[in-house]
Structures are given as structure tokens and as C-alpha cells.
GUPA-108979 format. One record per residue (C-alpha): residue in one letter; x, z, y. Coordinates in pm, 1 decimal. Layout:
N
NODE r       c1       c3       c2
NODE A        X        Z        Y
...
//
This chain:
216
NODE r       c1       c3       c2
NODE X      0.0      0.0      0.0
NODE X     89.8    -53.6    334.9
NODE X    -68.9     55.4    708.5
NODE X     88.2    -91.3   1005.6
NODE X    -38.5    106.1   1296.5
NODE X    132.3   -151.7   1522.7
NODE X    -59.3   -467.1   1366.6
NODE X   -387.9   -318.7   1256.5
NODE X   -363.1   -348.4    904.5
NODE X   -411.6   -222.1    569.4
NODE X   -253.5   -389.5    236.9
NODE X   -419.0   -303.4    -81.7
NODE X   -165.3   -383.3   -344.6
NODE X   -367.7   -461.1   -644.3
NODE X   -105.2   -491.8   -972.1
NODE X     16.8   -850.6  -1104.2
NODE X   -149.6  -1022.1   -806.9
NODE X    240.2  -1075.0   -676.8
NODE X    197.8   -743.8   -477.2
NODE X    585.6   -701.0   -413.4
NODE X    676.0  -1052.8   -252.7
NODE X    395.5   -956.2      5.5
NODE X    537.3   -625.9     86.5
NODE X    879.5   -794.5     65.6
NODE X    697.9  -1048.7    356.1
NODE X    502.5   -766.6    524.9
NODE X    797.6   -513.5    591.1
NODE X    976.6   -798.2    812.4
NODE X    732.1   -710.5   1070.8
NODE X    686.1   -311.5   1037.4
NODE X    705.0   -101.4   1297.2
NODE X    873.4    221.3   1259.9
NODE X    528.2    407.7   1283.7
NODE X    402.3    220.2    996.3
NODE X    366.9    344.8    685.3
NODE X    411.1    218.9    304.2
NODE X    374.3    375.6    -19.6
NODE X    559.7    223.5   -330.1
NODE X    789.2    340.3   -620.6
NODE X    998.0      6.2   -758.1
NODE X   1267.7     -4.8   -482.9
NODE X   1327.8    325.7   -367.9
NODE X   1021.8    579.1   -333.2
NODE X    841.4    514.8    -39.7
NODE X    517.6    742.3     25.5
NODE X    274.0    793.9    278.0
NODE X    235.1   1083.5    488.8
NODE X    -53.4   1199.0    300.4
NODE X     36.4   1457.7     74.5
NODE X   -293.6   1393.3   -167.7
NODE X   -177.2    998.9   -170.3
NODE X    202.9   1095.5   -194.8
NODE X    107.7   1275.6   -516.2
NODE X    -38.5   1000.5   -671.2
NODE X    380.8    887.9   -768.7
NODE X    276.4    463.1   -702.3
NODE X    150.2    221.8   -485.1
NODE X   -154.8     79.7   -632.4
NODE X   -384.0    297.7   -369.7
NODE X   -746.9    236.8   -388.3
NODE X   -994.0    221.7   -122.1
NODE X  -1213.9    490.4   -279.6
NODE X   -897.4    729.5   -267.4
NODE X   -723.8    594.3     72.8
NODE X  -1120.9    662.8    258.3
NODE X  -1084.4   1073.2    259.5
NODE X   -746.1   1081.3    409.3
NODE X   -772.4    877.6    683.8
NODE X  -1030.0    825.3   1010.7
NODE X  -1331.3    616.0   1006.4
NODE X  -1177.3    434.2   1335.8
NODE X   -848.5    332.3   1124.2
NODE X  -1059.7    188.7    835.9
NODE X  -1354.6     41.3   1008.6
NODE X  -1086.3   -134.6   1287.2
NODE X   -790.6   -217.5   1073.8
NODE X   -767.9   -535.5    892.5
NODE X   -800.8   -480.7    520.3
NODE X   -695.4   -697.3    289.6
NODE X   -553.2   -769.9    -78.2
NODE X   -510.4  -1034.8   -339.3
NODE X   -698.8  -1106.2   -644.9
NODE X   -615.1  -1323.8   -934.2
NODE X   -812.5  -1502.0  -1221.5
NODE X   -875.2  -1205.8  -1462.1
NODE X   -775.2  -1436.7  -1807.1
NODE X   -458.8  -1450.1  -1638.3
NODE X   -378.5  -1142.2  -1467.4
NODE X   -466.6   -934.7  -1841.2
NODE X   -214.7  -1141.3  -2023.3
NODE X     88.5  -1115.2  -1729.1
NODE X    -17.0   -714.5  -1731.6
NODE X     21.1   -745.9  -2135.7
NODE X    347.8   -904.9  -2112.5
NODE X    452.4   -740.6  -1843.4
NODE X    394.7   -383.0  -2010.3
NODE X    588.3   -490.6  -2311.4
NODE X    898.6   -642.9  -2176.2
NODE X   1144.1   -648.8  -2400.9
NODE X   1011.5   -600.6  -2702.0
NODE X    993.8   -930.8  -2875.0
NODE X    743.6   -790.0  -3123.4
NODE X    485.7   -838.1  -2893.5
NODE X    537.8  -1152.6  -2759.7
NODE X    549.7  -1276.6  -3186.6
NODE X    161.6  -1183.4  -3214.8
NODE X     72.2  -1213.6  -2860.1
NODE X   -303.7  -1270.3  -2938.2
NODE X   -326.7   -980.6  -3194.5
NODE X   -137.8   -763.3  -2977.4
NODE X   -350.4   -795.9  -2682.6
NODE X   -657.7   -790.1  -2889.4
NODE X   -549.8   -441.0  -3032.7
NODE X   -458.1   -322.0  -2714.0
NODE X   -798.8   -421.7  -2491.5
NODE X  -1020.9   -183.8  -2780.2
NODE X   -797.9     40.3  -2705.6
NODE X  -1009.7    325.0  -2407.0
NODE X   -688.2    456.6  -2296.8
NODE X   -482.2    122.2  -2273.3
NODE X   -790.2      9.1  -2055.9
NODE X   -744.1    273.6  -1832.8
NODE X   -356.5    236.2  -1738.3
NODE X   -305.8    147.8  -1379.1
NODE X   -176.6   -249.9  -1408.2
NODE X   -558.4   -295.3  -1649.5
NODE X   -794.9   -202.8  -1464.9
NODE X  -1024.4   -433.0  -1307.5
NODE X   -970.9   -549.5   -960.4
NODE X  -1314.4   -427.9   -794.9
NODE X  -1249.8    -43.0   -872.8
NODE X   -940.3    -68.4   -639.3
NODE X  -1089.7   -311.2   -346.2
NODE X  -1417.2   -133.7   -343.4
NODE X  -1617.8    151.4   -201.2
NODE X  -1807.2    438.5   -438.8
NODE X  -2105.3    241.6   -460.6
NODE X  -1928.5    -59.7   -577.3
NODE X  -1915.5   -212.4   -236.5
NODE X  -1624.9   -453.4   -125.7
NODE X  -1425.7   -367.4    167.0
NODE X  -1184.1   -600.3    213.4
NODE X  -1236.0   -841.3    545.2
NODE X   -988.0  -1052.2    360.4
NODE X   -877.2  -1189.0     51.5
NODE X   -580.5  -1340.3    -70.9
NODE X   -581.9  -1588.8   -398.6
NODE X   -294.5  -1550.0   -628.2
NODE X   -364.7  -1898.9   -749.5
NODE X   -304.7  -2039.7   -418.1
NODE X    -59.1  -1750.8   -297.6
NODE X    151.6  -1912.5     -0.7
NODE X   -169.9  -2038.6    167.5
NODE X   -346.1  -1752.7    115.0
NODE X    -73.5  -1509.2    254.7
NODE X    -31.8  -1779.5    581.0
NODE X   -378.8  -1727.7    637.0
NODE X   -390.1  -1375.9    630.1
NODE X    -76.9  -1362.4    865.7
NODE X   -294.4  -1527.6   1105.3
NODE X   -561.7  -1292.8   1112.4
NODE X   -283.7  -1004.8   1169.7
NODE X   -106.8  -1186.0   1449.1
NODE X    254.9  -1212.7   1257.8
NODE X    506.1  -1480.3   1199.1
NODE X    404.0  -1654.6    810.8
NODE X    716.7  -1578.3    608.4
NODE X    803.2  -1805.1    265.3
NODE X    704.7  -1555.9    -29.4
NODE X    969.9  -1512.9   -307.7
NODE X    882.8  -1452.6   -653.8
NODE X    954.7  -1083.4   -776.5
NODE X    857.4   -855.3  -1041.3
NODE X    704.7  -1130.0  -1285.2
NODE X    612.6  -1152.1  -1640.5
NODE X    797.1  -1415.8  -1857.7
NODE X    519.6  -1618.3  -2069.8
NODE X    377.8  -1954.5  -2104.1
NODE X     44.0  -2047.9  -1964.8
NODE X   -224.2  -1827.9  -1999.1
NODE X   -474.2  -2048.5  -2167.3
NODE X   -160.3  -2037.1  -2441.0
NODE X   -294.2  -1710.1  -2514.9
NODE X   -608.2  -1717.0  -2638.1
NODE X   -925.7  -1747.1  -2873.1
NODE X  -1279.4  -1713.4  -2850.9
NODE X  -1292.3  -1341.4  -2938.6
NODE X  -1016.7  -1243.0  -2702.8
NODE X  -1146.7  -1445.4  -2391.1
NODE X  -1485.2  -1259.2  -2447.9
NODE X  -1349.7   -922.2  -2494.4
NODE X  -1186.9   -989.8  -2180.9
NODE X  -1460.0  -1155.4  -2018.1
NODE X  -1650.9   -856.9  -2088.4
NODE X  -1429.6   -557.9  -1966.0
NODE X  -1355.7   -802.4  -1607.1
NODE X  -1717.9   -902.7  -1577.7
NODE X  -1745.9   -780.3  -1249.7
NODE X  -1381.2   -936.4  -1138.6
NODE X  -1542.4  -1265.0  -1232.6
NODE X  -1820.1  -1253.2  -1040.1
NODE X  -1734.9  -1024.1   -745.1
NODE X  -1449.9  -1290.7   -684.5
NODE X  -1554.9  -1642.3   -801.8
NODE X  -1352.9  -1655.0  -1102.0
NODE X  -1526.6  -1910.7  -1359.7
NODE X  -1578.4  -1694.9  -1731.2
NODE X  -1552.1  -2050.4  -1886.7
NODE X  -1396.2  -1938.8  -2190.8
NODE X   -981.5  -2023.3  -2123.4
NODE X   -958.9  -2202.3  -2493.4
NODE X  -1162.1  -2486.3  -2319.8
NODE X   -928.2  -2579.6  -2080.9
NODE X   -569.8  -2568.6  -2213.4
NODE X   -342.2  -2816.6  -2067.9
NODE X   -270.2  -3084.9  -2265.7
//
């Protein structure tokens, strides 16, 4: 997460949407009032000891509302990125089990013993967009969002709205696999569809099963 007092804005970094080129970007144009909260370069925490506690970075609007005013959230510019849920489970997936070439053997069984799994569903880099980018009654928030499928345009556009210079965005942090459609099968894509229902349609993501459309 990031606030910049100085340009009005609040970054909500939502896992495997390519959070840490955009605070890579972002922190060009920080002020030394403004305030981040992150845990893969350093340790970086806000001044809100509640928030501080929480030990990362992925801050959700339901937690951030308590701690700060209702001026600063109704007048700062609040944005994030989202990404097409088939493909943001498998990078998390991959991601999570770097380097161990087990997983990457049985992808598709792996991943399909891991999503019945309640308390892999729960880890931080899983969960579904919306419970991050929303309010307690399932409200969005956001006066902006990014698309991770068409990143640099997306992050241009939102440096417009905030009034700073666009910046190219290097890639950091990412998973090594092939496609995502590589991935799957009919049982997979709907257990999937099913747990990121609402990502889908909160964010325009077609649940066209992914086995439909793999590149050829």
C-alpha cells in the first residue's frame, strides 16, 4: 500500500497483479510525508500501529477505513489493479511453490489439491480480489482501476488522474510458467470459476472456461 499525502492518493496493492513494478513507479514521485507499507525490499510500514502489525503490504480497504479520516478516503484517489482470475490463481500457485519442481510436474493436480484445500484458500496471495478493493457490504471503492492485462496503459492512465510523470514499468517479482490456459481442465477452471465468481463479474472477466481458448 501506498498514501501520498502530496498527490492525493491511495494504492491498493492487490497480490500477482504486478503490485511491485507500480510501487517501484510510484515511489519516484513520493514525497517525504508519504507513506508506504511493504515487506519484500526492506520493511516499510505505515504509521498506523494496527496496519504496521499486520507484517505485509496487501492492505485492504475494509482494514485501511478505521485508521484513517473520512476526508483522506472520500478525497484521495483510490486505486488498484486487477487481473483475469484463471490467470492470477495459477501465477499465485506457481509463485507459492517456487522451487520445487514437484509442483510444476503435476501442475493441474497440484492446484486442484490445493484450491479444496479451506486454509490454502485463505492465504493472502488467494484470495479473491473484491475482499481487498471493497467495503463491508461488498461495495467497490476504487475510483480507478488498473488492468494487468493491459498494464503499461493502464498505469499511464492512472498517472494522469494523479497528476505525475508516466514512468516505463519493469517486470519484478514474477512467476515462471507457460500460459495460463496451459494449465487447465474442465474441473479445475470451474473450481476456480466458482471460488472467483465475484472477481469475474465485479471486474468483467469472461468465466468462458480457459480450455476453450488455448493458443494454438
Amino acid at each position: 500500500m501506498i498514501i501520498s499525502h502530496q498527490h492525493r492518493f491511495i494504492f491498493f496493492a492487490v497480490p500477482k497483479t504486478a503490485t511491485h513494478a507500480i510501487r517501484e513507479a510510484l515511489r519516484l514521485n513520493m514525497g517525504p510525508e508519504d507513506w508506504e507499507q511493504q515487506m519484500l525490499i526492506g520493511k516499510q510500514t505505515l504509521p498506523i500501529e494496527a496496519l504496521a502489525r499486520l507484517a505485509h503490504g496487501h492492505i485492504s480497504v475494509q482494514q485501511l477505513i478505521p485508521h484513517i479520516s473520512d476526508e483522506i478516503f472520500a478525497n484521495y484517489y483510490k486505486f488498484g489493479v486487477v487481473r483475469n482470475p484463471y490467470d492470477r490463481f495459477v501465477s499465485a500457485c506457481f509463485f507459492l511453490n517456487r522451487g520445487n519442481p514437484s509442483f510444476s510436474a503435476r501442475a493441474l493436480e497440484n492446484m486442484k489439491e490445493l484450491i479444496r484445500r479451506p486454509q490454502f484458500r485463505q492465504r493472502l496471495l488467494i484470495l479473491p480480489q473484491w475482499q481487498q478493493l471493497c467495503d463491508a457490504s461488498a461495495t467497490l471503492r476504487m475510483d480507478g482501476l488498473g488492468r494487468y492485462e493491459n498494464l503499461q496503459n493502464s498505469y499511464n492512465d492512472i498517472c494522469r488522474k494523479i497528476g505525475i510523470s508516466e514512468t516505463d514499468l519493469s517486470l519484478r517479482n514474477s512467476s515462471s510458467h507457460e500460459s495460463f490456459n496451459q494449465y487447465y481442465d474442465e474441473e479445475l477452471a470451474a473450481m476456480v470459476r466458482q471460488y472467483y465468481k465475484e472477481d469475474f463479474e465485479m471486474f468483467g472477466y469472461s468465466s468462458t472456461s480457459p480450455c476453450l481458448e488455448v493458443p494454438r
